[in-house]
C-alpha positions in Angstrom: 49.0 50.9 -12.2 47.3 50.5 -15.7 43.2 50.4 -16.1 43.8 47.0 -18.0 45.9 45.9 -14.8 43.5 47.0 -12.2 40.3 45.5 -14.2 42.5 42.7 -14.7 42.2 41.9 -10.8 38.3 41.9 -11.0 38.3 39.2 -14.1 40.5 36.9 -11.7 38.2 37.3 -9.1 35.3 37.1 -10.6 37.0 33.9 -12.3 38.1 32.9 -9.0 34.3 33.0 -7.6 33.0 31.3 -10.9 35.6 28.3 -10.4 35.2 28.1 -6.4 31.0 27.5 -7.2 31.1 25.5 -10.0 34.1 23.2 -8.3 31.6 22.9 -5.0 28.3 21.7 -7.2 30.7 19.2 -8.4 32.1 17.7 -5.1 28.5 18.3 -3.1 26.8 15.9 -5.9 28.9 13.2 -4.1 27.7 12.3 -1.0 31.5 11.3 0.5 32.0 14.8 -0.3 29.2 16.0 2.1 30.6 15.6 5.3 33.6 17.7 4.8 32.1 20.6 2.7 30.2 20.8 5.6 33.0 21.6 8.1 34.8 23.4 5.7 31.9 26.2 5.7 30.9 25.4 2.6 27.4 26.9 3.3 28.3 30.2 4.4 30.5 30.8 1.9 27.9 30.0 -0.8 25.5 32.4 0.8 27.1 35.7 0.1 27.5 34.1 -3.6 23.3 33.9 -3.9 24.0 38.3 -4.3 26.9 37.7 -7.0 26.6 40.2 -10.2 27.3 37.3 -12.2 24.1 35.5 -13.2 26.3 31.7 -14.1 28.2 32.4 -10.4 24.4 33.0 -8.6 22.8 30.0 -10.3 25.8 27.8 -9.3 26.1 29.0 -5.9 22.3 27.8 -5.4 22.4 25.2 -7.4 25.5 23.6 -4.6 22.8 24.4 -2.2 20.3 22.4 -3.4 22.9 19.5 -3.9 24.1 20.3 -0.3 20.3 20.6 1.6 19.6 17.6 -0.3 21.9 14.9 1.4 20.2 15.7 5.0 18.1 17.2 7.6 21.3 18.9 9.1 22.3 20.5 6.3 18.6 21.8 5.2 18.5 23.5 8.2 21.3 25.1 7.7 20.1 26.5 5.1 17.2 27.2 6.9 18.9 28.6 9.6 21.4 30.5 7.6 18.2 32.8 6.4 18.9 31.8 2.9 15.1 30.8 2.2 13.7 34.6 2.4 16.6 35.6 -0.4 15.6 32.6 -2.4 11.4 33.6 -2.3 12.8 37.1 -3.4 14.8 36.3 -6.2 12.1 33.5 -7.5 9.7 36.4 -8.4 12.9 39.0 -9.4 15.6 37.1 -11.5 15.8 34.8 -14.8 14.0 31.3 -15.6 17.4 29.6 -14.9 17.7 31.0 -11.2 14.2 30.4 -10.7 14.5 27.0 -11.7 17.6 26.1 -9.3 16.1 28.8 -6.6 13.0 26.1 -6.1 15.4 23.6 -6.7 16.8 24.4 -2.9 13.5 24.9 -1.4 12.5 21.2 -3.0 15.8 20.1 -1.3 14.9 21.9 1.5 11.3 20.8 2.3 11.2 17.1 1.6 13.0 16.2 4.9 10.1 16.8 7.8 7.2 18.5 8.5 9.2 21.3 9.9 11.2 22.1 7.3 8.3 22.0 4.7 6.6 24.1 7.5 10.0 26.9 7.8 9.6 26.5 3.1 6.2 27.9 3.7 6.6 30.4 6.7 9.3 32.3 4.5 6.3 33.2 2.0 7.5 30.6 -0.9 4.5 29.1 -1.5 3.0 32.2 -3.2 6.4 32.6 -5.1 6.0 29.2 -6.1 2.8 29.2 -7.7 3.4 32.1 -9.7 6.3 30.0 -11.2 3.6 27.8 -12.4 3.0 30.4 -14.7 5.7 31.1 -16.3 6.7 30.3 -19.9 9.6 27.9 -19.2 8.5 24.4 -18.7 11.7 23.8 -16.8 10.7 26.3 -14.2 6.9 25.1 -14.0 8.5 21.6 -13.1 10.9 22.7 -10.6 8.4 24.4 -8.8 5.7 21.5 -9.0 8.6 19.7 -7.3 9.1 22.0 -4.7 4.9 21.9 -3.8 5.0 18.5 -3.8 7.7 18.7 -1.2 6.0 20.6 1.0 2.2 19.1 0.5 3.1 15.2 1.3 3.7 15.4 4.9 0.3 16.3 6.7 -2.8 17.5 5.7 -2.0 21.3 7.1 0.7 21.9 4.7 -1.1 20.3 1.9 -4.2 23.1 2.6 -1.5 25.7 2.6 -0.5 24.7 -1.1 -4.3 24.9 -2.0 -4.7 28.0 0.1 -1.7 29.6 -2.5 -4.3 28.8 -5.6 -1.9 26.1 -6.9 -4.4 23.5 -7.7 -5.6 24.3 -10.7 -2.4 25.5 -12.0 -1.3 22.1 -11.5 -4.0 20.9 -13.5 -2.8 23.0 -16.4 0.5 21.4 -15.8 -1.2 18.4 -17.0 -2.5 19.7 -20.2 1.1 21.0 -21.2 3.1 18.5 -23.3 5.9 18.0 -21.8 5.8 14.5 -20.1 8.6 15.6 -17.1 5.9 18.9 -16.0 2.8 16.0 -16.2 4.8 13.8 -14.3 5.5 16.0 -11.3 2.2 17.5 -11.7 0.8 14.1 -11.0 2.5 13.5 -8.5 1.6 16.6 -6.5 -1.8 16.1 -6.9 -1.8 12.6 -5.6 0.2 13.9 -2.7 -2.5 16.7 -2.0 -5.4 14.2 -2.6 -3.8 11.4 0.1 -4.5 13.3 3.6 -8.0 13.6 3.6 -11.8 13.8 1.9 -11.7 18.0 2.0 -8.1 18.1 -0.1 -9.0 15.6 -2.4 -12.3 17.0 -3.2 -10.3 20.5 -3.9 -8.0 18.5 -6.3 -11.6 17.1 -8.1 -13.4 20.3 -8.0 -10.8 21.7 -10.3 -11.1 18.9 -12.8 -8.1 17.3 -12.2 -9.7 13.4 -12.7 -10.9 14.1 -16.8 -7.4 14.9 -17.2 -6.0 12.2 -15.1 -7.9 9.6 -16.2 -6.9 10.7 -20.4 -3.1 9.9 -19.3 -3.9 6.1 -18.4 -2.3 4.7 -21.6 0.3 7.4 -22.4 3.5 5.3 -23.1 5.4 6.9 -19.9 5.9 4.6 -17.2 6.6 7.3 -15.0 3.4 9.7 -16.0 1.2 6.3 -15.7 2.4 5.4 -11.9 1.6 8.7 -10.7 -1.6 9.2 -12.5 -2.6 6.0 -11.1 -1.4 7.2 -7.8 -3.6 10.1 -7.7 -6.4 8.4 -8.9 -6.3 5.9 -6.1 -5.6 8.7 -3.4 -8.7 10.4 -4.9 -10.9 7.1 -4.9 -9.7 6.2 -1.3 -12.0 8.2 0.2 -15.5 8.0 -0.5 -18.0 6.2 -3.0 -19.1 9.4 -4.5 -15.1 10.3 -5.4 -14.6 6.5 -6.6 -18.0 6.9 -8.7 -16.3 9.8 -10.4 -13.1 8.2 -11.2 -15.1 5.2 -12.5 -17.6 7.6 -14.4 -14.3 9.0 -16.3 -14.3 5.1 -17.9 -11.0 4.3 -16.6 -12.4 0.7 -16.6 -10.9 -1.4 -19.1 -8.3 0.9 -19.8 -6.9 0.1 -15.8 -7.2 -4.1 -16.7 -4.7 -3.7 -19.5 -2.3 -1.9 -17.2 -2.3 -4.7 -14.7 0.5 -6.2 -17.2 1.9 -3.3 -18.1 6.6 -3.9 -18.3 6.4 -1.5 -15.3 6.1 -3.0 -11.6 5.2 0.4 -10.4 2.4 0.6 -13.4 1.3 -2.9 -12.2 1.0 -2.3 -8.7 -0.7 1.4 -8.7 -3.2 0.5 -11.3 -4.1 -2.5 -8.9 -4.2 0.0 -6.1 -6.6 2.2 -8.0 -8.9 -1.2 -8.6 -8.7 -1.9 -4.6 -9.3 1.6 -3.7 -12.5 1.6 -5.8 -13.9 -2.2 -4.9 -13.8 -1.4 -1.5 -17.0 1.1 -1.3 -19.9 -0.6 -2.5 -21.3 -4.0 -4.5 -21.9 -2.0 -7.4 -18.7 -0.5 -7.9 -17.1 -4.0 -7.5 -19.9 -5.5 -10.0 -18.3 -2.9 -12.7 -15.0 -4.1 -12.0 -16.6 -7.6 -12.4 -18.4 -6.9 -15.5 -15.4 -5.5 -17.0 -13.4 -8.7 -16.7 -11.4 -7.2 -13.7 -11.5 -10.8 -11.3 -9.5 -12.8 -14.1 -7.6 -10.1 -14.4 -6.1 -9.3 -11.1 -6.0 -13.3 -10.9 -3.9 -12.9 -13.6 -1.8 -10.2 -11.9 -1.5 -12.1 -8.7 -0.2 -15.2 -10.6 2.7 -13.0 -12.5 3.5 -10.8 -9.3 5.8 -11.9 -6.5 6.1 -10.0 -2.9 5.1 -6.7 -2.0 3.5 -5.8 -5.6 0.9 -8.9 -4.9 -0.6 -7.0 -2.0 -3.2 -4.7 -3.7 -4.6 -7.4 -5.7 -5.0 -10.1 -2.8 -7.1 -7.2 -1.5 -8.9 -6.3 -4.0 -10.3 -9.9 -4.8 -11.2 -9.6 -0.2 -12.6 -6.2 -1.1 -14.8 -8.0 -4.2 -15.6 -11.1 -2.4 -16.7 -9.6 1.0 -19.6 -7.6 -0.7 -21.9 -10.4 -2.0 -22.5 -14.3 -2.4 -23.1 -13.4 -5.9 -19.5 -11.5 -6.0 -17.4 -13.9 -4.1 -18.6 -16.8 -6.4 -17.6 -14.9 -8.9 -13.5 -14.7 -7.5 -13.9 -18.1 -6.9 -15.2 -19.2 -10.4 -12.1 -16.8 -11.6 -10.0 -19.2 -9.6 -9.3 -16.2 -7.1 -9.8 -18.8 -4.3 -7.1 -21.2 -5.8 -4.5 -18.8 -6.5 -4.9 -17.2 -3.3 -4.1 -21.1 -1.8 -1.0 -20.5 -3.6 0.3 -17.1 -2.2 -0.4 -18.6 1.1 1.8 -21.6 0.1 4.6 -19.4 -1.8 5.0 -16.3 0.5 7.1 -16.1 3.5 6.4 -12.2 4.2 3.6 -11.8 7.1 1.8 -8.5 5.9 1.0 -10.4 2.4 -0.2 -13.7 4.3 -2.0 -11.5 6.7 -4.2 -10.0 3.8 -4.7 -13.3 1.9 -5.9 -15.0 5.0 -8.3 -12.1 5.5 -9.4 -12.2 1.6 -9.9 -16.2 1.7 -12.1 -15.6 4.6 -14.1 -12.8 3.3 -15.0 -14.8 0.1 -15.3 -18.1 1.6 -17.8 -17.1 4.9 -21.0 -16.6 2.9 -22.3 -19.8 2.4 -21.5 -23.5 2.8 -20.5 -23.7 -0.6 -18.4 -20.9 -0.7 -16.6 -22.3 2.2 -16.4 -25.7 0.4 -14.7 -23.9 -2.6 -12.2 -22.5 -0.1 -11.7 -26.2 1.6 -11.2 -28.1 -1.7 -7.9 -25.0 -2.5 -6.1 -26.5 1.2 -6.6 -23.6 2.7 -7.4 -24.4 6.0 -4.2 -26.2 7.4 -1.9 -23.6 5.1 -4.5 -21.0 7.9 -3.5 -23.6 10.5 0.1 -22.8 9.6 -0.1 -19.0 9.8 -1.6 -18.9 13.2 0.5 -21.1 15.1 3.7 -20.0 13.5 6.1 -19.3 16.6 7.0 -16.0 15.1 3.8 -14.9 13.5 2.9 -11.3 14.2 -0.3 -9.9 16.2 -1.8 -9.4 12.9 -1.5 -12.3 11.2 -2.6 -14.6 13.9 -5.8 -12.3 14.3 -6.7 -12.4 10.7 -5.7 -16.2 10.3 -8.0 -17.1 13.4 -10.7 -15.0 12.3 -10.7 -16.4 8.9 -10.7 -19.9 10.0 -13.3 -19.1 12.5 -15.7 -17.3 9.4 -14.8 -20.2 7.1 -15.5 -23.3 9.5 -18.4 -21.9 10.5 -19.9 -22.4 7.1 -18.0 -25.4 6.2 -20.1 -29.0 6.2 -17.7 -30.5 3.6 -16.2 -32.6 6.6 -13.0 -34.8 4.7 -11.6 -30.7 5.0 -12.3 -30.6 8.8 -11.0 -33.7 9.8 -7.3 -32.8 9.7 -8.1 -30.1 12.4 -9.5 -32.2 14.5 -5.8 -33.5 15.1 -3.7 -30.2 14.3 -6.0 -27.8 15.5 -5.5 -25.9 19.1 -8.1 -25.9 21.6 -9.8 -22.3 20.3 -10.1 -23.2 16.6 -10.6 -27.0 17.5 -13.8 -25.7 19.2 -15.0 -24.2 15.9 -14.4 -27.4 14.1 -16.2 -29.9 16.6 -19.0 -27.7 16.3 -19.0 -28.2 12.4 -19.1 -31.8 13.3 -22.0 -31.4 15.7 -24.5 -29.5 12.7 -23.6 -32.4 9.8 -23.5 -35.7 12.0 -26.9 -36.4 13.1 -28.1 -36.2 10.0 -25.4 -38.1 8.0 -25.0 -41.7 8.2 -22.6 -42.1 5.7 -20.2 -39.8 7.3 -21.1 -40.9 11.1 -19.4 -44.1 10.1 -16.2 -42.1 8.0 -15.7 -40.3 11.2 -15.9 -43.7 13.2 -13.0 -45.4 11.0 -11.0 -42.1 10.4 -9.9 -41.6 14.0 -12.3 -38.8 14.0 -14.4 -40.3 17.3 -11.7 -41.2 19.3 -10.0 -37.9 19.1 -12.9 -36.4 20.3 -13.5 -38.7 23.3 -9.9 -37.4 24.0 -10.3 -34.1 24.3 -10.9 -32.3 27.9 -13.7 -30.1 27.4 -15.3 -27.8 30.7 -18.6 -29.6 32.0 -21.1 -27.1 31.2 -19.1 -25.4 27.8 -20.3 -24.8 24.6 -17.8 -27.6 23.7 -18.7 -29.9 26.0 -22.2 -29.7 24.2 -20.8 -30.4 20.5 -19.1 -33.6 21.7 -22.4 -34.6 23.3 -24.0 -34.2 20.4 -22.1 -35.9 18.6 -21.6 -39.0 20.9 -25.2 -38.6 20.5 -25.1 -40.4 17.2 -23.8 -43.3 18.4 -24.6 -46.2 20.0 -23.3 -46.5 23.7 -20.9 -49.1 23.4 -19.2 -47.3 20.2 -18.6 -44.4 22.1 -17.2 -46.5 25.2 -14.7 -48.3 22.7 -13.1 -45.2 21.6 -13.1 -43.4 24.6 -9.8 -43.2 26.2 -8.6 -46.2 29.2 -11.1 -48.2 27.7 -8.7 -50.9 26.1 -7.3 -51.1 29.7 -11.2 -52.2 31.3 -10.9 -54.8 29.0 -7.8 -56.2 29.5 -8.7 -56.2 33.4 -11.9 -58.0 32.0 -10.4 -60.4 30.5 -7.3 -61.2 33.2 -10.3 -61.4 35.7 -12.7 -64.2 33.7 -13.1 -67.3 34.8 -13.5 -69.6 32.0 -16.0 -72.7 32.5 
């Protein structure tokens, strides 16, 4: 047999290998497909491939990996179990920017499924592999690897340490001083995801300057790069008042505000994150956000938002309005009480009316005018409404009854009470005959509106426990009337009187 014969027999194969990988990356990218490259082997015969002398036949062969480990947990740790990870690490610090690129590609696939997969990424040594890819020339490869740490550092707090244990902080952070908007982006991210788990990580993300350069993305056109850095601002700010103060310090206030109406839900919603996440700590980081025009703002983001993306703003104007008198006036001047009314009236989801009902009653239980404002906005019957709601969750029938029971204790604006004193059950009608109790005795005008408006009957009605702290409001308030008032309106008294009458004896 000829030389150009035999050598012919290696081109086949070779061409044979070539076709066989680059026909399996195209059938694993659909997931129909998955299921039966699976039991077809498709994984052990891709392993062997990882070693080809052909650089395009390696790269493909890894890069159906990644497509494959991608679609599931099963199939990761298959990959895991096949002891492809430790030929991977190798060949990340030994072969070309384009392997290394699809080589962290699989371990990206790889870790984001669980904990323990992250944990088997990290055991096989790829974290140190990894961050010396964040060195390298090749944007591309810088990214894929920032994927691959951000894999691994989102599910606990232990994994994220071991990603700042490999030094790969601040090459991240030089990530975000590179120009390419796809590195930034996953850079971001990974930091945020690193910052999330705790006060110690998030510090180790701020000690190596990471907010300055954060903070100088806020108004860079990418929707994408803006949703993460917001993200890891707000992960960073969570934690304590001195991290907040620093985020604040890097004057991400107004820049934030014009965000809030941002064309990108995911802009909106994390840069109203990053204002809740920084309101929460103290009066005078909520006063910044207050002197920067940031109530009428998120007012104004509340009003344009529907569902889910509402959330961080109800909570920030609770946040604002629990701090101070002086602070809560302000969300209600900024008609943050009124539109809050509305969310209550609009929104059928539980977790968003369980969070407005706790935000009404942190800005209305300050004083009795706070309260009123709340009142006038018909907020407490909408309240009413969430509590006794057959199918209202253990949350939202806490915070509904706990802000009804913060706002009627304040309340003396009494045309808002006396619906309750009809709808109301016994536990929250307690807190509303008690309201009566502090205003009557010393109101004549509205002694005789609670006379003609039912309101003193409905009390005579009720069956309060001799000796209870109810039983002593309506005392009280049968105090303030004469005898014979209180008589007519209690109940079987029309009855005596019609016995009176069938038993006189006219002259």
């Amino acid at each position: 047999m000829s030389q150009r014969k035999i050598l012919q027999v290696f081109e086949e194969y070779q061409k044979a290998r070539s076709q066989f990988v680059m026909t399996i990356c195209e059938l694993a990218d659909r997931p129909q497909n998955v299921e039966i490259l699976q039991s077809a082997g498709a994984m052990a015969l891709l392993r062997p491939l990882l070693l080809d002398t052909v650089p395009n036949v390696q790269q493909q062969a890894a890069l159906a990996l990644s497509r494959l480990a991608g679609h599931n947990d099963d199939l990761a740790e298959a990959v895991v179990k096949g002891d492809i990870l430790p030929q991977l690490v190798y060949s990340l610090s030994e072969q070309n920017r384009k392997y290394k690129k699809v080589a962290a590609q699989v371990l990206y696939a790889v870790a984001k499924h669980s904990p323990h997969l992250a944990q088997s990424v990290v055991d096989c040594g790829a974290l140190d592999a990894l961050v010396i890819c964040l060195e390298e020339f090749d944007p591309e490869v810088k990214e894929a690897a920032a994927r691959a740490l951000d894999a691994v550092s989102r599910h606990n707090a232990e994994l994220a340490q071991a990603v700042i244990d490999a030094g790969a902080v601040p090459l991240l952070v030089l990530c975000l001083q590179e120009p390419e908007i796809r590195l930034k982006v996953v850079a971001a991210l990974t930091l945020s995801q690193i910052s999330k788990h705790s006060l110690e990580l998030a510090q180790a993300v701020v000690d190596a300057g990471a907010i300055a350069y954060l903070a100088q993305m806020i108004l860079n056109p990418s929707p994408k790069l803006k949703q993460n850095v917001f993200s890891a601002l707000s992960q960073i700010a969570k934690h304590n008042v001195d991290l907040a103060e620093m985020v604040v310090e890097a004057e991400v206030f107004p820049s934030v505000l014009r965000c809030l109406k941002d064309n990108d839900v995911c802009v909106r919603k994390n840069a109203a994150t990053l204002i809740r996440e920084i309101a929460k700590h103290t009066p005078e980081l909520s006063q910044i956000i207050v002197n920067s025009g940031g109530v009428a703002a998120i007012v104004d983001y509340i009003s344009d938002n529907k569902g889910g993306s509402r959330l961080p703003g109800i909570m920030a104007l609770g946040y604002i309005g629990a701090h101070s008198e002086s602070l809560a006036m302000a969300v209600i001047v900024s008609k943050g009480v009124v539109t809050l009314a509305i969310v209550l009236a609009e929104e059928t989801d539980q977790p968003i009316l369980a969070a407005t009902a706790w935000a009404l009653g942190h800005i209305g239980r300050h004083t009795p005018e706070h309260s009123k404002a709340v009142a006038l906005a018909n907020v407490f019957p909408r309240l009413l409404l969430c509590y006794s709601r057959n199918d209202a969750t253990e949350d939202l029938q806490s915070k509904a009854k706990k802000a009804l029971k913060e706002l009627l204790q304040k309340c003396i604006h009494l045309p808002a009470l006396e619906p309750l004193l009809h709808d109301a059950p016994p536990n929250i009608l307690k807190h509303v005959i008690g309201q009566f109790s502090k205003v009557l005795p010393h109101d004549s005008k509205a002694r005789r509106v609670f006379v003609t408006s039912g309101g003193l009957k409905k009390v005579q009605e009720i069956d309060a426990e001799p000796g209870s702290q109810l039983a002593e409001y309506i005392n009280t308030i049968n105090n303030c009337f004469p005898d014979e008032i209180v008589k007519y309106y209690s109940p079987g008294y029309p009855d005596v009187l019609l016995e009176r009458v069938d038993q006189y004896q006219p002259s």
